[in-house]
C-alpha positions in Angstrom: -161.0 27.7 -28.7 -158.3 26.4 -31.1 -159.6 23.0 -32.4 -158.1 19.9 -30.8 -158.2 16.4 -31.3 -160.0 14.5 -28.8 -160.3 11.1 -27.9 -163.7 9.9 -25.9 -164.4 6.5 -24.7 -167.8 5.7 -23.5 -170.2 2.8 -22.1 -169.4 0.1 -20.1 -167.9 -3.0 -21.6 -169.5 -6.5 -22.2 -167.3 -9.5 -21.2 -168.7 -12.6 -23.0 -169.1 -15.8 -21.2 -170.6 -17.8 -24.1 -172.2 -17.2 -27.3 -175.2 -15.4 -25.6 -174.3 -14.1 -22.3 -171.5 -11.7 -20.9 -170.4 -9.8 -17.8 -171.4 -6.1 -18.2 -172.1 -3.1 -15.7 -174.9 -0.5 -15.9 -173.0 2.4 -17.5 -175.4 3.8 -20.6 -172.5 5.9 -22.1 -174.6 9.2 -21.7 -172.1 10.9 -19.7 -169.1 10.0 -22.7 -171.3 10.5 -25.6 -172.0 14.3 -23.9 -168.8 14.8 -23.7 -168.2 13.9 -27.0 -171.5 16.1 -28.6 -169.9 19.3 -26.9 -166.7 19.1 -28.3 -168.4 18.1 -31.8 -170.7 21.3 -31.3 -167.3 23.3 -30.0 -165.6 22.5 -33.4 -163.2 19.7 -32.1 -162.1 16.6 -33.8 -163.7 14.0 -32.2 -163.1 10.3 -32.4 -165.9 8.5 -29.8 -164.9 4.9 -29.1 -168.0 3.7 -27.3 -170.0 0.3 -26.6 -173.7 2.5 -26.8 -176.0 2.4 -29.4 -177.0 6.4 -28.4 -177.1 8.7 -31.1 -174.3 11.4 -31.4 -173.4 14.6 -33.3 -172.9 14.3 -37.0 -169.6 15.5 -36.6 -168.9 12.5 -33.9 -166.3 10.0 -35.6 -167.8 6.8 -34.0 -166.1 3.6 -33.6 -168.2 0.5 -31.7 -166.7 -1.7 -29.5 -167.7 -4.3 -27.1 -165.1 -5.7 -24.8 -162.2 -4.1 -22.8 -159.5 -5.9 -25.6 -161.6 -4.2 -28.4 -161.6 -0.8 -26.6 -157.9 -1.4 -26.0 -157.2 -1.8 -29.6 -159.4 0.8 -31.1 -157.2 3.2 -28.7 -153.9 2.0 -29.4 -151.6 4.1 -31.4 -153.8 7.0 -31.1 -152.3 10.5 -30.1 -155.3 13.0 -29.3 -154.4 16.6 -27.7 -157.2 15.5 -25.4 -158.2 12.0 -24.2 -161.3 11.7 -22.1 -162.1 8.2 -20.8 -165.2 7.9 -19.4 -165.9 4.4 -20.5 -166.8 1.7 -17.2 -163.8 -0.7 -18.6 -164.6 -4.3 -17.1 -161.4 -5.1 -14.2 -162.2 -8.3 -15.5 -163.3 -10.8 -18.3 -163.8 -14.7 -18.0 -160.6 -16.3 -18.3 -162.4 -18.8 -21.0 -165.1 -18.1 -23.1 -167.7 -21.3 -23.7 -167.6 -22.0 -27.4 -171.7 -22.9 -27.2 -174.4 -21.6 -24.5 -173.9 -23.3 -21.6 -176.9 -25.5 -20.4 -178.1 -25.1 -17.1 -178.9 -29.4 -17.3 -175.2 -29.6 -17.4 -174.2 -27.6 -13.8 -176.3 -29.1 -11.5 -173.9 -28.1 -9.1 -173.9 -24.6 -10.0 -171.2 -22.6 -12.1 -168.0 -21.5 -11.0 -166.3 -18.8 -13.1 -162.9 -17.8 -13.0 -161.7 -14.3 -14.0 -158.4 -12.9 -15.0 -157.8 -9.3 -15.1 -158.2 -6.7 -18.3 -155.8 -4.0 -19.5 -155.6 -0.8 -17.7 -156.5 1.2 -20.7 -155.8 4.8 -18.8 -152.7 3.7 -17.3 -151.5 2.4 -20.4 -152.0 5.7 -22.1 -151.0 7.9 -19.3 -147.5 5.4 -19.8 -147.0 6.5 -23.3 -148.6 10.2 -23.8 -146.7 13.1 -25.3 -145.8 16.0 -23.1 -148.9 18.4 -24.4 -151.3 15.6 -24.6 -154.5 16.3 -21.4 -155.8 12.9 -19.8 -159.1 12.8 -17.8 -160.3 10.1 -15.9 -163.3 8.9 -14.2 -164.0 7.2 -11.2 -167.3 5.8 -10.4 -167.1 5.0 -7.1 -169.8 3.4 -4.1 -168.2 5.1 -1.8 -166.4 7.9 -2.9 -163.7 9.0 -0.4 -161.1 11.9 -1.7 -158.2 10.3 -0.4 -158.4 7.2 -1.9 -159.4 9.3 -5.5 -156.5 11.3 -5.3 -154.2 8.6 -4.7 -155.9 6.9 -7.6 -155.5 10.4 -9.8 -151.7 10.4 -8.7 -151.4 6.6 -9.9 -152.8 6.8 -13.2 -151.0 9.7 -14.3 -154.3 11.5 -15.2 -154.3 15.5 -15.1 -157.8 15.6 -13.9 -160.1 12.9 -12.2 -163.5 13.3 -12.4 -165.2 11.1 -9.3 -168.7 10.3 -9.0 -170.5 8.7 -6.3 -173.0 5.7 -8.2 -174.8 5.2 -5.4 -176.1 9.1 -4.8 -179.6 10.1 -5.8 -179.5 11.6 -9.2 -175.5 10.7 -9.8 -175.5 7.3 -10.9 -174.8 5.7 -14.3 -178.2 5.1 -15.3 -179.5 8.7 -14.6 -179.6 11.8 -16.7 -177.9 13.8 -13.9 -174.8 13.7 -12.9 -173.0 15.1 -9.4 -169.0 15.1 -9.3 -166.0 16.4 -8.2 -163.2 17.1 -10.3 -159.9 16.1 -9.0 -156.9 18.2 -10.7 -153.1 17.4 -10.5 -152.6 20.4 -8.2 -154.7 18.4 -5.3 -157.5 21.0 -5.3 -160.9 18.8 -5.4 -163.4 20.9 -7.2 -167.2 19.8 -6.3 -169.8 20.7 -8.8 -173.5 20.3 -7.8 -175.9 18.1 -9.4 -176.7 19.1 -13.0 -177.4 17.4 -16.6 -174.5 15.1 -18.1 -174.5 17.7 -20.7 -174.0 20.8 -18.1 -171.1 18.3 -16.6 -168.9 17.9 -20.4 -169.5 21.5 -20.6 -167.3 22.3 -17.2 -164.8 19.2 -18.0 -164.5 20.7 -21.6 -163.8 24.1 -19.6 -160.8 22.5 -17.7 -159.8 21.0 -20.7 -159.0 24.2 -22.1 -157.6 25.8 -19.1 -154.9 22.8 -18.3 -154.2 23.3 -21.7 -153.3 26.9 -21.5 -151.3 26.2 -18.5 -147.6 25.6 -19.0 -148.3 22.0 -20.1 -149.7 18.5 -18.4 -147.4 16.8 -15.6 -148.6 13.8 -14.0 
C-alpha cells in the first residue's frame, strides 16, 4: 500500500452543563483508535483526534478533545487522503453552560435544559473535500434499517457508511466486538459478521484501499 494520510476521529463527545457535569454517550473510542493502530501498523500517517484516554500506536499522532466544537476545530483545515470518523459527535450541547455546579437546593422544581444543535462535522467535510480525498462514516444506530442508512450515506456525501446496530449482542459501543455492514456509494450493503474491532479497521482499511484504486471518490 502507498502511504496515505489519514484522519481518525474517535470517542464520544462530552457536552458540559456546568463545571463538573456534561452530556456524554457510551462510545469508548475502541472501534476509532483500531482503526487508527492498523493504519499506524500499515505505515500510514495518522492523525487520531479522539476524546479516549486508550493507548495507541507510537506512530499515532494524537490530539485530545472533549466537545463537538473542539473536535470541529482540531479537524478544520485538515486535508487527509483518507478521513475516517468514527467518533459518537453529540447532536447536541446545552445551549448555556452554568458558570458554578448547580445545586440541587436551588431546583426544587426540577431542571429543565434546553439544547441547541452541534456541527455536522462529516457533512461539513464531505462539503469541502478534494476530488481524491475517501470519507467513511459511521452510523450507530438502535434500529438499524438499510433504507434509512443509505439515504443517510447519500446525504452526507460519505463514500462508505459503516452502520452498526448498538443494541445487538456483541455490537455495541461498549463491547470489544463489533457486527456491521458497510454501506458503499454504489448501493451494495456489505454485512460482515461479528468479529474484534481490530478484525473490523482491518476490512474498512481494505475498502479504503480499493475506493481508492477506483477511478476516484463521487458522493
Amino acid at each position: 500500500e502507498e502511504p496515505l494520510e489519514i484522519l481518525v476521529t474517535a470517542g464520544g463527545t462530552r457536552e458540559p452543563l456546568d463545571p463538573v457535569r456534561y452530556l456524554g454517550n457510551r462510545s469508548t473510542g475502541k472501534m476509532g483508535h483500531a482503526i487508527a493502530d492498523e493504519a499506524a501498523r500499515r505505515g500510514h500517517s495518522v492523525v487520531l483526534v479522539t476524546t479516549s484516554g486508550l493507548q495507541t500506536h507510537p506512530a499515532v499522532e494524537v490530539v485530545r478533545v472533549e466537545t463537538a466544537m473542539e473536535m470541529r476545530e482540531a479537524v478544520d483545515g485538515v486535508s487527509p487522503d483518507v478521513a475516517v470518523m468514527t467518533a459518537a459527535v453529540a447532536d447536541f450541547r446545552p445551549r448555556q453552560q452554568a458558570p458554578a455546579k448547580i445545586k440541587k437546593g436551588e431546583h426544587q422544581e426540577g431542571l429543565r435544559l434546553e439544547l441547541e444543535r452541534t456541527e455536522d462535522i462529516l457533512t461539513e467535510l464531505a462539503g469541502q473535500r478534494a476530488p481524491h480525498q475517501v470519507l467513511v462514516g459511521f452510523a450507530a444506530e438502535t434500529n438499524a434499517d438499510l433504507a434509512q442508512a443509505r439515504a443517510k450515506r447519500a446525504a452526507k456525501g460519505v463514500d462508505l457508511l459503516v452502520l452498526n446496530d448498538v443494541l445487538e449482542p456483541g455490537a455495541g459501543f461498549e463491547s470489544e466486538t463489533n457486527r456491521v455492514t458497510l454501506l458503499h456509494r454504489s448501493g451494495q450493503a456489505e454485512p460482515l459478521p461479528l468479529m474484534s474491532k481490530e478484525a473490523v479497521a482491518h476490512q474498512i482499511l481494505d475498502r479504503v484501499v480499493q475506493l481508492l484504486a477506483t477511478s476516484g471518490p463521487t458522493s
